[in-house]
Residue frames as a rotation matrix with the C-alpha (Angstrom) as fourth column:
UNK 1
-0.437 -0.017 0.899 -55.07
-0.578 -0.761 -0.295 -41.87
0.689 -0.649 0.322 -53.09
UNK 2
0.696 0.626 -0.352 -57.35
-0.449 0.761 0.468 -44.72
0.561 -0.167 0.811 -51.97
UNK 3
0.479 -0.519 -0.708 -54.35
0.230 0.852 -0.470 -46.85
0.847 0.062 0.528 -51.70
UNK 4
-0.498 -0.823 0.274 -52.35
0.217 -0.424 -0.879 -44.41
0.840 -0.378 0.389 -49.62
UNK 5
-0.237 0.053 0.970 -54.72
-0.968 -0.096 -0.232 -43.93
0.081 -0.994 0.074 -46.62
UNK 6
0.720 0.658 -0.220 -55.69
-0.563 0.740 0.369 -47.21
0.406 -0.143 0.903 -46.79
UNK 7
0.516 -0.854 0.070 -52.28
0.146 0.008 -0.989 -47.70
0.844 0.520 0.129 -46.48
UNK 8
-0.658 -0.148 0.738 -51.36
-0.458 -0.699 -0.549 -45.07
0.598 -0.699 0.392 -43.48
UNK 9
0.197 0.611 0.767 -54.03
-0.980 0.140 0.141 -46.88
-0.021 -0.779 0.626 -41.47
UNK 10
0.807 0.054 -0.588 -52.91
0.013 0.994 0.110 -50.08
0.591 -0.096 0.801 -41.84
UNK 11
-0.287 -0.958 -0.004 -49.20
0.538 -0.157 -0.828 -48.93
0.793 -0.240 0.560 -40.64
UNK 12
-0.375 0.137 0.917 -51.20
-0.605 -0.785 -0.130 -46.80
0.702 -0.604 0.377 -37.93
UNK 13
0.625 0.418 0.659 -52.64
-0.779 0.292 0.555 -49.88
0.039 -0.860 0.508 -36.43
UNK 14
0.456 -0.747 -0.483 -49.62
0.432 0.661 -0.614 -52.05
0.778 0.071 0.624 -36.78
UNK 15
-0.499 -0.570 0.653 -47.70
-0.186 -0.666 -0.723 -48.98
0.846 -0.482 0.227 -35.07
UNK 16
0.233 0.734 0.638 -50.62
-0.935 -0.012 0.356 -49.34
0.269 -0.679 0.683 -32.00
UNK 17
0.945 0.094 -0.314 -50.80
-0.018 0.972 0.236 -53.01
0.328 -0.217 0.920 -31.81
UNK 18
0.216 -0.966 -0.139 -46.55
0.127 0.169 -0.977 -52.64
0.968 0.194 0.159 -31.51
UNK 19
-0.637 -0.438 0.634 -46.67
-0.365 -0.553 -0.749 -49.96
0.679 -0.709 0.192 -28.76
UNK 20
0.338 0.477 0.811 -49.17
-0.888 -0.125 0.443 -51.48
0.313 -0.870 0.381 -26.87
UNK 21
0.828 -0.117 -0.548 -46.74
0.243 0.956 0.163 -54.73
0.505 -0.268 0.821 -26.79
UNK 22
0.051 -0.799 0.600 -44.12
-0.019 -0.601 -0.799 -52.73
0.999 0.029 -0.046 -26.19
UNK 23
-0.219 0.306 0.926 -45.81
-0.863 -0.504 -0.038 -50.91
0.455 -0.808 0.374 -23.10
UNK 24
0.901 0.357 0.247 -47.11
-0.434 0.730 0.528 -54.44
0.008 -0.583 0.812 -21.74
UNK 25
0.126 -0.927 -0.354 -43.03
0.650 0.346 -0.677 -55.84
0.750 -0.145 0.646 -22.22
UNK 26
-0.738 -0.357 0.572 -41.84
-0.244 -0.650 -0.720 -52.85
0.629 -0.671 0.393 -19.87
UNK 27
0.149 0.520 0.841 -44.90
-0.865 -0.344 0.366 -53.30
0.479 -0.782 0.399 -17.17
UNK 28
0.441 -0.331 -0.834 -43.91
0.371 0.914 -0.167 -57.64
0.817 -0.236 0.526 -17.14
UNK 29
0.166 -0.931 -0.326 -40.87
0.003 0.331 -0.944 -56.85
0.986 0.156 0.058 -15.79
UNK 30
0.720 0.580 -0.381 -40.14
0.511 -0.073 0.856 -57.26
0.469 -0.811 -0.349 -12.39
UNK 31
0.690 -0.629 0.359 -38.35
-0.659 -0.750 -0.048 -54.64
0.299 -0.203 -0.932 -10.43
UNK 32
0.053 -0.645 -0.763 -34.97
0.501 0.678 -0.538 -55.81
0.864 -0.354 0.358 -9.24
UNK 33
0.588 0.386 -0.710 -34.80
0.747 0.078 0.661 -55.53
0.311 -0.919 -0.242 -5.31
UNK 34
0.789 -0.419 0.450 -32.76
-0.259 -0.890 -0.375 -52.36
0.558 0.179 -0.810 -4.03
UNK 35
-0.052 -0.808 -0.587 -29.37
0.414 0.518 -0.749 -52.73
0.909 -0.282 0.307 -2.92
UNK 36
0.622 0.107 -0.776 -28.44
0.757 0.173 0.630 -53.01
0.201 -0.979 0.027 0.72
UNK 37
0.683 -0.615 0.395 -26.60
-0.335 -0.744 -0.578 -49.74
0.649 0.262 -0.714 1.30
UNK 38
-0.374 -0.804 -0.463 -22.70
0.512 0.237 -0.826 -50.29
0.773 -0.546 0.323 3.26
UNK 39
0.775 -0.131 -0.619 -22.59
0.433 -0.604 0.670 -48.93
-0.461 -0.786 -0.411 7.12
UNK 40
0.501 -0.479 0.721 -20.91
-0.057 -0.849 -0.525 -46.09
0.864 0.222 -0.453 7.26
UNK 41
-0.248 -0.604 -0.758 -18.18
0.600 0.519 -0.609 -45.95
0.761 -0.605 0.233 9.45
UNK 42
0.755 0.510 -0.411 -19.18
0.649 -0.498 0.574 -44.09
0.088 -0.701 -0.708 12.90
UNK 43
0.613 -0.169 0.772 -18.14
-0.221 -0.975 -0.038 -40.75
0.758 -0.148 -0.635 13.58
UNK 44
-0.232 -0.918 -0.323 -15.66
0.420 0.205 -0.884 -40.27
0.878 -0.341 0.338 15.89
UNK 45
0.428 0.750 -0.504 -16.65
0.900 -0.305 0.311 -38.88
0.079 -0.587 -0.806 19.45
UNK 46
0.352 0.096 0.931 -16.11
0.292 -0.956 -0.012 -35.48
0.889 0.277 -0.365 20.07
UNK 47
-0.424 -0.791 -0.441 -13.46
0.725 -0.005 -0.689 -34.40
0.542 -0.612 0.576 22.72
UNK 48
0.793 0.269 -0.547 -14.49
0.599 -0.508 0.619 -32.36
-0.111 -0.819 -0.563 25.50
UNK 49
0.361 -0.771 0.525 -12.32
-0.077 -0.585 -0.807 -29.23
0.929 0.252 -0.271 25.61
UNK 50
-0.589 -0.464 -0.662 -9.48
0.787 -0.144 -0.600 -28.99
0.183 -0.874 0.450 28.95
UNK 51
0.809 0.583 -0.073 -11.23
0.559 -0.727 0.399 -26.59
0.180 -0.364 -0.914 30.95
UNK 52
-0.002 -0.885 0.465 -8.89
0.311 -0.442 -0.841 -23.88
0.950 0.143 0.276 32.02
UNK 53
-0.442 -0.159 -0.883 -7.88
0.891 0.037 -0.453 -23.32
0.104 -0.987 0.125 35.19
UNK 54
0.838 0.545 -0.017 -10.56
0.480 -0.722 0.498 -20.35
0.259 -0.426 -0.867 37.02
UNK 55
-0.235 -0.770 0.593 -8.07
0.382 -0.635 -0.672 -17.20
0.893 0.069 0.444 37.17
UNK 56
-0.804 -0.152 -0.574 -7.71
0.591 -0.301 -0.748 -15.45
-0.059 -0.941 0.332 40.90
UNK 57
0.648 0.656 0.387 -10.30
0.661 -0.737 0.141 -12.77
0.377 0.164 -0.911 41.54
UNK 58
0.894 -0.429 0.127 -7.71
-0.447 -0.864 0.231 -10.42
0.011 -0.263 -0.965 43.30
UNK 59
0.464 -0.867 -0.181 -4.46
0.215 0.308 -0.927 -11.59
0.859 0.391 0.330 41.82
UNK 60
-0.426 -0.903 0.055 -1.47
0.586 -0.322 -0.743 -10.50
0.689 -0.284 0.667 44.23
UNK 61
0.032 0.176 0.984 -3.10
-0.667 -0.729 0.152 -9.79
0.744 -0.662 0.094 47.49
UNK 62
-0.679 -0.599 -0.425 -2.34
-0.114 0.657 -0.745 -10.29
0.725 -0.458 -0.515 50.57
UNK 63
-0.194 0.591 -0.783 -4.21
0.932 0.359 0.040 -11.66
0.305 -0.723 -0.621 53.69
UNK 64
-0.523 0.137 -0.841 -4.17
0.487 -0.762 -0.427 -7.83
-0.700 -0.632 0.332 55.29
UNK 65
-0.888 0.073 -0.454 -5.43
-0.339 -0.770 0.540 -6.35
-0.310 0.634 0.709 51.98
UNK 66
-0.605 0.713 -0.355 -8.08
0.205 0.570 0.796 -8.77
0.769 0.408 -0.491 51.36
UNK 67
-0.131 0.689 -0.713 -9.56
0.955 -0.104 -0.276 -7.92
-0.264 -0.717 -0.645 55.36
UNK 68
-0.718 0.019 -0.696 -9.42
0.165 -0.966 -0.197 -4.38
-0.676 -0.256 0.690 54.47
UNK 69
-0.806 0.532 -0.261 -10.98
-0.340 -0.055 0.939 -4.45
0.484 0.845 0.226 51.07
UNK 70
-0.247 0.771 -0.586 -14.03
0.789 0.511 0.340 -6.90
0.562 -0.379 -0.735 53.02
UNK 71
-0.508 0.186 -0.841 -14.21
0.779 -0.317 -0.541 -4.63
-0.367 -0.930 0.016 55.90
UNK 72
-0.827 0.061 -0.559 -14.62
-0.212 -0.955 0.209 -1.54
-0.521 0.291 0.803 53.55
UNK 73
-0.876 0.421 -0.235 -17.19
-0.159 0.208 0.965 -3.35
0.455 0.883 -0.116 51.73
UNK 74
-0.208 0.491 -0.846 -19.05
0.716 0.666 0.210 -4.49
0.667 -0.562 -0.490 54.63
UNK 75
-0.311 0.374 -0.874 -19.44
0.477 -0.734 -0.484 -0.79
-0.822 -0.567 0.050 56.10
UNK 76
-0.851 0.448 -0.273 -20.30
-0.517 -0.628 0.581 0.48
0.089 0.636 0.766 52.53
UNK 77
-0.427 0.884 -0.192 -23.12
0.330 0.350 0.877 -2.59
0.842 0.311 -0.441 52.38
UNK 78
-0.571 0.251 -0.782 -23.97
0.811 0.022 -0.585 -1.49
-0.130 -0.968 -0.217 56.28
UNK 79
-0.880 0.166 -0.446 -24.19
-0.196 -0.980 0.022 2.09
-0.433 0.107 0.895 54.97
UNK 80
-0.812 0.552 -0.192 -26.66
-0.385 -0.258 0.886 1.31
0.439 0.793 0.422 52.39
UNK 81
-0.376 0.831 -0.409 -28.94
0.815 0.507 0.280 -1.06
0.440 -0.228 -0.869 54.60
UNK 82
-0.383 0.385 -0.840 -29.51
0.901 -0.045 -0.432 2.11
-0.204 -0.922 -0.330 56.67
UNK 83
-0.743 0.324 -0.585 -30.62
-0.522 -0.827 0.206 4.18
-0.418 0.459 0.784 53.85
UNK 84
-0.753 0.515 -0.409 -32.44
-0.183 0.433 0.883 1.88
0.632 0.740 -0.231 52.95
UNK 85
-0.301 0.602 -0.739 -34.15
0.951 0.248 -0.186 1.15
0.072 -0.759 -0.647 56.33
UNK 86
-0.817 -0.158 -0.554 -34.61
0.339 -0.910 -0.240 5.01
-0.466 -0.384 0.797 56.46
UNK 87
-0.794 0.453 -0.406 -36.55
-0.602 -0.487 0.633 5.12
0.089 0.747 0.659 53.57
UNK 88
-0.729 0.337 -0.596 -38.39
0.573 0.777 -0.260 2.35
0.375 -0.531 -0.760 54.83
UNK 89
-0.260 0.691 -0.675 -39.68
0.940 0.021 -0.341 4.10
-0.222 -0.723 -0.655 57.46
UNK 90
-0.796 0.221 -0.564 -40.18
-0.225 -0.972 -0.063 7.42
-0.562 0.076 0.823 55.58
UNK 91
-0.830 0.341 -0.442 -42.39
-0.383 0.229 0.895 5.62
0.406 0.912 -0.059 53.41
UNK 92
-0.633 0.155 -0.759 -44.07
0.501 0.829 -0.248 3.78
0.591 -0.537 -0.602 55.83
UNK 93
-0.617 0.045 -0.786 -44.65
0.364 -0.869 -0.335 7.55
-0.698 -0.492 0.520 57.96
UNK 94
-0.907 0.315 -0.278 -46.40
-0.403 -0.840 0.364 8.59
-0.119 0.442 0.889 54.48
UNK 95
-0.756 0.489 -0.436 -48.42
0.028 0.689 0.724 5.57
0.654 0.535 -0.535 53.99
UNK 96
-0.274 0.577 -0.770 -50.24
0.919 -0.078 -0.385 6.57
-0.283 -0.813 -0.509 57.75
UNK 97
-0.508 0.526 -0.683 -50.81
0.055 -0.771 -0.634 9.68
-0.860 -0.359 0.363 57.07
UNK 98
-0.861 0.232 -0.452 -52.02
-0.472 -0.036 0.881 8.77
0.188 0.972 0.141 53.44
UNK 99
-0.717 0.564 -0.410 -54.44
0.506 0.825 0.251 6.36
0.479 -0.027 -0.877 54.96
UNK 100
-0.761 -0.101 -0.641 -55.43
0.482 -0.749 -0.455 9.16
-0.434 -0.655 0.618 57.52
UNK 101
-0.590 0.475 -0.653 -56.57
-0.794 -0.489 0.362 11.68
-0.147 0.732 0.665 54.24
UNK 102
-0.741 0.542 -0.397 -58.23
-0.157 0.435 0.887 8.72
0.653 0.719 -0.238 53.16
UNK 103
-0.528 0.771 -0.357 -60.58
0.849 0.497 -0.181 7.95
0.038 -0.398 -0.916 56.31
UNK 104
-0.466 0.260 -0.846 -61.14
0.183 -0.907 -0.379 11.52
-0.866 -0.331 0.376 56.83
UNK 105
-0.749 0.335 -0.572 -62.32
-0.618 -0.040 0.785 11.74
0.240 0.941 0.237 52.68
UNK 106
-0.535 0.625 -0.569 -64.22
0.382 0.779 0.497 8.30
0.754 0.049 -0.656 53.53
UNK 107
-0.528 0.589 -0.611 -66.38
0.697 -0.110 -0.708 10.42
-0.484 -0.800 -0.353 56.87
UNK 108
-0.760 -0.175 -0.627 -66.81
-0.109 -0.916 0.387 13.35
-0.641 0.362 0.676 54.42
UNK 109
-0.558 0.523 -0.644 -68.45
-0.254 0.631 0.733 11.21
0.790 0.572 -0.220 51.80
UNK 110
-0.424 0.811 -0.402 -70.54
0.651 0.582 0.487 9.10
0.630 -0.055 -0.775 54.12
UNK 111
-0.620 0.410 -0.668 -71.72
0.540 -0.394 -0.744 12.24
-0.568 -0.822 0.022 56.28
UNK 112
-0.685 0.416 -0.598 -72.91
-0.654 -0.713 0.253 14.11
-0.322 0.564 0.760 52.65
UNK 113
-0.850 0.276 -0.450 -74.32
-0.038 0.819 0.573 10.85
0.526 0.503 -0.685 51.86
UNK 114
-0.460 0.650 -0.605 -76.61
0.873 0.209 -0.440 11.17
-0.160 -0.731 -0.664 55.40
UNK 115
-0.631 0.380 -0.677 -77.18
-0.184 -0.920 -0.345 14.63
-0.754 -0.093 0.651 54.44
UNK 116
-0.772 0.417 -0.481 -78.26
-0.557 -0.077 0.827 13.94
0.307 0.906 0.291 51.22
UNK 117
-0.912 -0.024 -0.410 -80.46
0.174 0.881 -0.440 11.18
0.372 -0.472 -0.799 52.65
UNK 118
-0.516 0.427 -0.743 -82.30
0.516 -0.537 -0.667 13.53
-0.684 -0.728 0.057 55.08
UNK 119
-0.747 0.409 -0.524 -82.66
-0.636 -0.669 0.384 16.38
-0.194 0.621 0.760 51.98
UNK 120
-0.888 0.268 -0.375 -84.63
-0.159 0.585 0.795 13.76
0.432 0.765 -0.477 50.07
UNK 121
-0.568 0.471 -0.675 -86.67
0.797 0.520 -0.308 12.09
0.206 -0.713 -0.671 52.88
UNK 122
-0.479 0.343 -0.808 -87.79
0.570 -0.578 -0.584 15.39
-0.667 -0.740 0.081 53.97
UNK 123
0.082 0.652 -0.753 -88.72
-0.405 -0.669 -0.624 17.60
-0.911 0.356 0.209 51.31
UNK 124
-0.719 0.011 -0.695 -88.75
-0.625 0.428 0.653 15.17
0.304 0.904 -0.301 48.53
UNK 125
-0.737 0.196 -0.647 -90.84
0.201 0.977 0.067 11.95
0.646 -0.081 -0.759 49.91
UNK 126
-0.769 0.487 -0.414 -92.51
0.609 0.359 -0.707 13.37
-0.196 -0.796 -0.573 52.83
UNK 127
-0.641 0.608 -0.469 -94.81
-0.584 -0.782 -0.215 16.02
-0.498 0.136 0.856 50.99
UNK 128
-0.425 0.393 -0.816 -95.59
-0.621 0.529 0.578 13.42
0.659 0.752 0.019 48.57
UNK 129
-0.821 -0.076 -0.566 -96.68
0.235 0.858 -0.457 10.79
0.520 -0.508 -0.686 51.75
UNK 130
-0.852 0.455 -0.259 -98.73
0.058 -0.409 -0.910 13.33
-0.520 -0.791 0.323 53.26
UNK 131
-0.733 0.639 -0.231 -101.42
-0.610 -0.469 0.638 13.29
0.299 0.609 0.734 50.69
């Protein structure tokens, strides 16, 4: 039994001493350099599509139909500027008399403010002054 680990440890440090020459062959070694990769061949460029030709806006019309169509547009936009200018000044007409309410509110306020003022002063402060 002796014999046999004495044995097993002799083959255990043979086995060691092996792999650690082993491992020190494989770290020698020197890398081989890395290969130059080929060019690739370039892409090809990329075509621009033909544009197509921009299609009429009013196919098949003539020169009289095209002044009428404008004209009719050009009293419908006319129409609207002058609803629009209308409202304009209706708006405009409320904003004065909104401003109006508001000074009249703002005299209201700064006359209760003088009243209040007075209350105090008088029968708050001046009994107390007179002592």
């Amino acid at each position: 039994m002796k014999t046999g680990i004495i044995f097993s440890l002799i083959v255990l440090l043979f086995s060691i001493n092996f792999l650690e020459f082993a491992i020190a062959f494989e770290t020698e070694q020197e890398p081989n350099p890395p290969r130059i990769p080929q060019p690739a061949p370039e892409p090809k460029p990329i075509r621009m599509p033909e544009p197509e030709p921009a299609p009429e806006p009013f196919p098949e019309e003539t020169e009289s139909e095209k002044i009428q169509r404008l004209t009719e547009e050009n009293n419908q936009l006319k129409q609207k500027n002058n609803n629009l200018q209308n409202k304009i000044f209706e708006l405009n007409d409320k904003i004065d008399s909104l401003k109006e309410v508001i000074m009249e509110q703002v005299r209201i306020i700064m006359d209760l403010v003088n009243s209040l003022k007075g209350i105090l002063f008088e029968k708050i402060f001046s009994p107390s002054l007179n002592f």
